[in-house]
C-alpha positions as CSV (number, residue, x, y, z in Angstrom):
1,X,-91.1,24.4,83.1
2,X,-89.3,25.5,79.7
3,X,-87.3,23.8,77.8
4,X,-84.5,25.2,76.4
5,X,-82.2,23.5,73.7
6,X,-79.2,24.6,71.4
7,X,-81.2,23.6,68.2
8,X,-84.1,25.0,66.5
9,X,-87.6,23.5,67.8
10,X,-90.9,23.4,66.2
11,X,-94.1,22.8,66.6
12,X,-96.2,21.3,63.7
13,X,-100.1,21.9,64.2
14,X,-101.9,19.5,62.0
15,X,-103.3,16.1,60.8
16,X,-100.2,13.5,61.1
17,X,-101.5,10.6,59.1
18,X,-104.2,9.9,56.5
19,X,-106.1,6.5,55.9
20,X,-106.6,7.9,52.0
21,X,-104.3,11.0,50.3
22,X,-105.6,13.8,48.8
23,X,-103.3,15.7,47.0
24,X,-103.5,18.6,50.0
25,X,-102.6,15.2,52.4
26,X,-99.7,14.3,50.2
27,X,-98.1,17.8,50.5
28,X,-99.2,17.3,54.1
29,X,-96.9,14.0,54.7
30,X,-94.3,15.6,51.8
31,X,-94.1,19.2,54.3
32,X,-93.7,16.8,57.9
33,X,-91.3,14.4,56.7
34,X,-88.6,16.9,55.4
35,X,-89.2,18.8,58.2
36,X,-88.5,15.8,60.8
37,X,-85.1,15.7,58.7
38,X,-84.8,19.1,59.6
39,X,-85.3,18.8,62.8
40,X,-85.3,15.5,64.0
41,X,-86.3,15.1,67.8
42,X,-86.9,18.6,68.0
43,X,-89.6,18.5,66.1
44,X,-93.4,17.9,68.0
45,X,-96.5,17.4,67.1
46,X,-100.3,18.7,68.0
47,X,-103.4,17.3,66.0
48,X,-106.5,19.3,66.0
49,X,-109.6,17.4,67.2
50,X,-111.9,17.2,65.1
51,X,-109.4,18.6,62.5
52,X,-111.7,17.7,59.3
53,X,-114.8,19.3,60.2
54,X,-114.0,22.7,58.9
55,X,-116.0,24.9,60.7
56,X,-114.3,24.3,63.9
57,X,-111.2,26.2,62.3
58,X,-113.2,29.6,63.2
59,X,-112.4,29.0,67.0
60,X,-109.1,27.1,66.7
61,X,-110.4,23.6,67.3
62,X,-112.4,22.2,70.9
63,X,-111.9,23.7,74.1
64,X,-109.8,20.3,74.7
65,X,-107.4,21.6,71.9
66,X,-107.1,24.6,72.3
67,X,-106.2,23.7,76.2
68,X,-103.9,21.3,75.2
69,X,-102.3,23.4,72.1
70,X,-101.8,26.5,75.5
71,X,-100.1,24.1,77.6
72,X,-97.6,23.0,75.1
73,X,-97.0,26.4,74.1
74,X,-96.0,27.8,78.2
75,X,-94.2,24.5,79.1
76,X,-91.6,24.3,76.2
77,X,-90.0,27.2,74.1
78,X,-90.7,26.8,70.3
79,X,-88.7,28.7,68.0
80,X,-91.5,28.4,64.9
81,X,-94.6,26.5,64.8
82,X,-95.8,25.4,61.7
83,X,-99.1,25.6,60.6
84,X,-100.3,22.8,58.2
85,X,-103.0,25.2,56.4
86,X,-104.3,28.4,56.1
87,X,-107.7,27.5,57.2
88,X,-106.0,26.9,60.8
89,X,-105.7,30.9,60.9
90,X,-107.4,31.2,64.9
91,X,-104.8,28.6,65.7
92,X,-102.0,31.2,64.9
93,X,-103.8,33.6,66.6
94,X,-103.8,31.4,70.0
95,X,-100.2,30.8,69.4
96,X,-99.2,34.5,69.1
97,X,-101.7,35.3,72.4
98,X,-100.0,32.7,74.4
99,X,-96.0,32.4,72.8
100,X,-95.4,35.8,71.3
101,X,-91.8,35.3,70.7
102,X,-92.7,31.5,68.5
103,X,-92.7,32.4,65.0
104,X,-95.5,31.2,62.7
105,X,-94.9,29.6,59.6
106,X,-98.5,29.0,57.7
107,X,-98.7,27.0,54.9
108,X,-100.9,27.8,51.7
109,X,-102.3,24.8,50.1
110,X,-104.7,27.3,48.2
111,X,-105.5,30.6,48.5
112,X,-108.5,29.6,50.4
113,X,-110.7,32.5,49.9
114,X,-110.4,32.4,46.2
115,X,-111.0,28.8,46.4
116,X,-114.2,28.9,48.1
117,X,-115.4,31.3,45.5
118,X,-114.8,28.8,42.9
119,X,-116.4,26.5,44.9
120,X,-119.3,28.3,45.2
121,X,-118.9,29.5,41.5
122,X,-119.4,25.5,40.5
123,X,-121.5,23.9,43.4
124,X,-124.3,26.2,43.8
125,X,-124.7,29.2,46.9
126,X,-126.0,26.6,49.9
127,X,-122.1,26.9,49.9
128,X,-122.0,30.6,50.6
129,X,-121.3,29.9,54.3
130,X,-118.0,28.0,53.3
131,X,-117.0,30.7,51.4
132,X,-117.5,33.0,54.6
133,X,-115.7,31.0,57.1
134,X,-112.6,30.7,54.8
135,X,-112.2,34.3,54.2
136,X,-112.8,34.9,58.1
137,X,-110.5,32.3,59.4
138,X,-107.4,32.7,56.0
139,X,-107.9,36.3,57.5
140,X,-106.2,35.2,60.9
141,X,-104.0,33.1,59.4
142,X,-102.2,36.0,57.4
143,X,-102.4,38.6,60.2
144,X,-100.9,36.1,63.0
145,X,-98.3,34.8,61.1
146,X,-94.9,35.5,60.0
147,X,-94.1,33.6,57.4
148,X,-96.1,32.4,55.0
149,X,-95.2,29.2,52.5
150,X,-97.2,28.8,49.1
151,X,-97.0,26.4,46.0
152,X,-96.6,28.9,43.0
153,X,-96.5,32.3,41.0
154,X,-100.1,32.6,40.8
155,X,-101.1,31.9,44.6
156,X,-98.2,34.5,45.5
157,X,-100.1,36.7,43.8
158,X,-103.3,36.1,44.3
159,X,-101.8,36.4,48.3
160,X,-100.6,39.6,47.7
161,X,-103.2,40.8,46.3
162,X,-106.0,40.1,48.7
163,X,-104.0,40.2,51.9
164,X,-101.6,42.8,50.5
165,X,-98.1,40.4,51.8
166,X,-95.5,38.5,50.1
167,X,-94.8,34.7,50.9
168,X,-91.6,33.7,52.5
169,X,-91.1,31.3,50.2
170,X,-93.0,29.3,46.7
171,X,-92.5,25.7,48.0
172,X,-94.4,23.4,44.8
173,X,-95.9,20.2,45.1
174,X,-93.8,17.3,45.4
175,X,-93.3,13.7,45.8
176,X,-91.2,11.0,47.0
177,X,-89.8,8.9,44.2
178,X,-91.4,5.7,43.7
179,X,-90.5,5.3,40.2
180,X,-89.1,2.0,38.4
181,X,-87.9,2.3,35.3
182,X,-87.7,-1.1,34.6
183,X,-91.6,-1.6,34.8
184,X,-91.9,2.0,32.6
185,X,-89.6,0.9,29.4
186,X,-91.0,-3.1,29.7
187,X,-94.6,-1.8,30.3
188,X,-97.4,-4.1,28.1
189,X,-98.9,-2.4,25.2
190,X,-102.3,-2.9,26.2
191,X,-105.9,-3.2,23.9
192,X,-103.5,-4.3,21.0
193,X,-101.3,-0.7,20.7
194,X,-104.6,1.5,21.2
195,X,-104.0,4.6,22.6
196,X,-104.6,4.7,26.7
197,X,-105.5,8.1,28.2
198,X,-105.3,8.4,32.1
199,X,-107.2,10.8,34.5
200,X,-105.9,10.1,38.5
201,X,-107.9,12.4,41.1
202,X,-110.8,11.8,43.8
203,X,-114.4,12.8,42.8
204,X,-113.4,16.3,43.6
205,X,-115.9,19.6,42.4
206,X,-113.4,20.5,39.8
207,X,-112.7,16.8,38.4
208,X,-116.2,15.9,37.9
209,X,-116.7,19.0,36.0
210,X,-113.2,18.8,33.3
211,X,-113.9,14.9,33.2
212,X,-117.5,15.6,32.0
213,X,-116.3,18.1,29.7
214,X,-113.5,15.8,28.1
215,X,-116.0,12.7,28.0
216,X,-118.4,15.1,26.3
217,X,-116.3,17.3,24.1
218,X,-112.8,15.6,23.3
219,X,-113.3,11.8,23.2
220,X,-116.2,11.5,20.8
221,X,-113.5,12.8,18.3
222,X,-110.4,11.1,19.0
223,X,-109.2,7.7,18.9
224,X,-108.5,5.7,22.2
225,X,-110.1,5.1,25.2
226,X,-109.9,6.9,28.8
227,X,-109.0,5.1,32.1
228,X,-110.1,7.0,35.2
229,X,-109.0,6.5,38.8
230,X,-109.5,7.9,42.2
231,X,-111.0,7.9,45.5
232,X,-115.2,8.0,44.7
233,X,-114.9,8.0,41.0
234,X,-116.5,4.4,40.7
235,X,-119.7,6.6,42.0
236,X,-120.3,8.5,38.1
237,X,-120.1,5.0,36.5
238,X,-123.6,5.7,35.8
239,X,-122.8,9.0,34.5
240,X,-120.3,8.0,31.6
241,X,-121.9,5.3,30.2
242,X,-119.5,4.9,27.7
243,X,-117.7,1.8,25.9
244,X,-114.4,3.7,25.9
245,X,-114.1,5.3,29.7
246,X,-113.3,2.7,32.0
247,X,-113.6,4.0,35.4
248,X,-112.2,3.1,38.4
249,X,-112.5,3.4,42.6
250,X,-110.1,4.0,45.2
251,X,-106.9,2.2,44.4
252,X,-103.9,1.4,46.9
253,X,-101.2,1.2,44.4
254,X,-101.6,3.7,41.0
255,X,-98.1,2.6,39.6
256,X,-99.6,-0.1,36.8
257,X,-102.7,2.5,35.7
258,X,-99.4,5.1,34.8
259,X,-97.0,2.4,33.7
260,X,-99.6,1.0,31.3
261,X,-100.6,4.4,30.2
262,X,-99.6,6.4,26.8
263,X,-101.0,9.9,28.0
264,X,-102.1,11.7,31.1
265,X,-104.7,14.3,31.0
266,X,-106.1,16.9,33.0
267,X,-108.8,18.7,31.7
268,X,-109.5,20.7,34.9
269,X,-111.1,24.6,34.7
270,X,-111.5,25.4,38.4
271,X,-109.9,25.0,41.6
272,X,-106.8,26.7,43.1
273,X,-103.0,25.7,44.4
274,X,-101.3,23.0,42.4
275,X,-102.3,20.0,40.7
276,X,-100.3,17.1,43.0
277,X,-101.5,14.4,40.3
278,X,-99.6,16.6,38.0
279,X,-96.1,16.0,39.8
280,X,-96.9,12.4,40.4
281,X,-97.4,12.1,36.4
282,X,-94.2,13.4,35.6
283,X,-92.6,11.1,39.0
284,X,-94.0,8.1,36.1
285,X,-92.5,9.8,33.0
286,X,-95.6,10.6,31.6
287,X,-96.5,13.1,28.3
288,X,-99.3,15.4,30.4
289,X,-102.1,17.4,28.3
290,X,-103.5,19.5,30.1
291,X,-105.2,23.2,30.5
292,X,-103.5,26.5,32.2
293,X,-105.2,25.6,35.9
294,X,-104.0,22.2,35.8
295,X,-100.5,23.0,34.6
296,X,-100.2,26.0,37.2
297,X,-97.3,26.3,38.9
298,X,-95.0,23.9,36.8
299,X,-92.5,24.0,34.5
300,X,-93.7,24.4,31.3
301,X,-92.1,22.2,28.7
302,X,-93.7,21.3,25.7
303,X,-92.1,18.4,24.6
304,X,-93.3,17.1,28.6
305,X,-96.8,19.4,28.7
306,X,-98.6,20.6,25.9
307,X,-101.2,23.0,27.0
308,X,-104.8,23.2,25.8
309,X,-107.6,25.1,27.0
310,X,-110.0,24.0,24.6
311,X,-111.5,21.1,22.6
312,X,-110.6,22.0,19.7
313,X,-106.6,22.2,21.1
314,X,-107.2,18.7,23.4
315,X,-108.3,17.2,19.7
316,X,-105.1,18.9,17.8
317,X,-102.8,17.7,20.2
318,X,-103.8,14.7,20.3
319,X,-103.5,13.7,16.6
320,X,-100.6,15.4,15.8
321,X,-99.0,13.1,18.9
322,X,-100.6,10.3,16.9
323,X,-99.4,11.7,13.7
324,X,-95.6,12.4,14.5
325,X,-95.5,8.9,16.2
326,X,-94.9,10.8,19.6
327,X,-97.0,8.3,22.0
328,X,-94.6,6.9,24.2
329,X,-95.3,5.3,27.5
330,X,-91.8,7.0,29.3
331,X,-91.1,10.5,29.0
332,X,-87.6,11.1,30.1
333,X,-88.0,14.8,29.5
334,X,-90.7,14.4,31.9
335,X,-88.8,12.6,34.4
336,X,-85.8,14.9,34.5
337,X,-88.4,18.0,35.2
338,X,-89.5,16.0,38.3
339,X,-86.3,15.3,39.8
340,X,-85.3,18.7,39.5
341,X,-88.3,20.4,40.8
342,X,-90.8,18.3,42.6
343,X,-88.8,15.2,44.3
344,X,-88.1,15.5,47.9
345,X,-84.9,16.2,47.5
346,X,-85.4,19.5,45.6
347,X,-88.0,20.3,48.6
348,X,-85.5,19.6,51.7
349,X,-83.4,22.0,49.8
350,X,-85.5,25.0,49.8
351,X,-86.7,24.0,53.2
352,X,-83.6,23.6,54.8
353,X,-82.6,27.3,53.2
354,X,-85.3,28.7,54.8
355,X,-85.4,27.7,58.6
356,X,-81.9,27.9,58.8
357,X,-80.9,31.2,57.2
């Protein structure tokens, strides 16, 4: 039996909660929860099984999945279904099979294939088959869909160039505001007024490799010491034996580790999309140093971002920061970029545009 209804419907094919958040799950949670303000009850949802074991993604999930995802699809009439990443690209092609007339929306979180090469690039070629399964399965996702949503310039680009489309829309990274400014401008100088550098990220290919770098190359020569968070970090403890790198786990709540610091950095070389850490650092009102890759896709502002891509220009910065008395624990130059680009609010707008033009 179909369904029919005077508003817009839409099926969302994906992971609907996370027990820990990546930054691909916090644009995950970011994309579902302006879309149920979009669409409200006519808005359902279909989980993968199995949805984080990745080589499934080459034959669009189980047969219990792909079953289930059929007869959703011929009992109620979908006017998009939205695909929560490119990697899901044999689930658009059971969609367009079974509901012609549905129009998919497929989000980018990276360009996948170029991803994997990186990945490969950094991690050694056991990966190869990774790399492989990407390319085969992004394939489908860009030749089923119809509309295709990425985070920046660079992966519109890079989409085009490989897959020879155009996205439907640049959507960047965002977050929902969970700022206080009371806590940012009454914040405790900590270590009696020494300078605090913070890294946030999960023991991710590309953050072990800057972080190495940095330890190695930028903190011998610069005063202050380096605070590091994230999900699996506590594991290179051992690694960066160091007096001044204090290293932390997984942590529930990250809003004292920004409050308390006087800079963020991200001294990242590989990877691909956006940085979300890099949104959620400017959500605190933070000064950000960081290279091209992890500034990708934002607003550059220098009195918010200063860019370096070497040691040499992590060192610079730094001291003339020190020198011009620039250290400050609440960037408002920072915060104003945020709430105009990567709040919510500024994403419900661009998403709202697009369904309902």
């Amino acid at each position: 039996m179909i369904i029919n209804t005077d508003k817009k419907r839409l099926l969302y094919i994906g992971q609907r909660r996370y027990d820990r958040l990546s930054g691909a799950a916090q644009v995950n949670i970011r994309n579902i929860r302006c879309l149920e303000k979009i669409f409200g009850e006519n808005m359902d949802f279909i989980e993968p099984e199995d949805s984080r074991k990745f080589f499934l993604y080459r034959w669009g999930g189980n047969r219990g999945f792909r079953e289930e995802l059929r007869k959703r699809l011929s009992e109620t009439s979908y006017d998009y279904a939205f695909i929560s990443q490119s990697l899901l690209g044999d689930v658009a092609r059971i969609i367009k099979e079974t509901a012609p007339d549905t129009k998919i929306v497929t989000f980018f979180h990276n360009i996948e294939v170029q991803y994997a090469r990186e990945f490969v690039r950094t991690s050694g070629v056991t990966h190869t088959p990774f790399y492989i399964a990407a390319g085969m399965a992004e394939k489908n996702a860009v030749r089923y869909s119809d509309y295709y949503i990425v985070l920046n310039d660079r992966d519109a680009e890079l989409l085009h160039r490989i897959y020879h489309v155009s996205p439907s829309l640049i959507l960047p990274t965002s977050f929902e505001d969970s700022f206080d400014e009371k806590k940012a401008t009454e914040a405790p100088n900590k270590d009696n007024g020494v300078v605090q550098y913070l890294f946030v990220g999960s023991a991710f290919f590309a953050n072990i490799e800057g972080l190495g770098w940095f330890i190695k190359k930028v903190l011998p020569y610069v005063p202050g010491r380096l605070v590091v968070v994230g999900n699996g970090m506590d594991g290179y403890r051992s690694v960066w034996k160091d007096s001044r790198v204090e290293v932390h786990g997984f942590v529930e709540d990250l809003s004292d580790f920004y409050y308390t610091s006087d800079i963020v950095v991200s001294p990242i070389f590989s990877g691909g999309g956006m940085k979300t850490k890099i949104a959620e650092a400017l959500m605190f009102g933070k000064t950000i140093i960081g290279t091209d890759e992890a500034l990708t896709g934002y607003v550059r502002e220098p009195k918010s971002m200063l860019l370096c891509n070497t040691a040499e220009e992590f060192i610079k910065s730094i001291d003339r920061m020190i020198g011009e008395s620039r250290i400050c624990k609440y960037n408002q130059i920072s915060r104003r970029i945020f709430k105009d680009n990567y709040s919510y609010q500024a994403s419900l707008g661009l998403l709202e545009k697009f369904f309902m033009s």
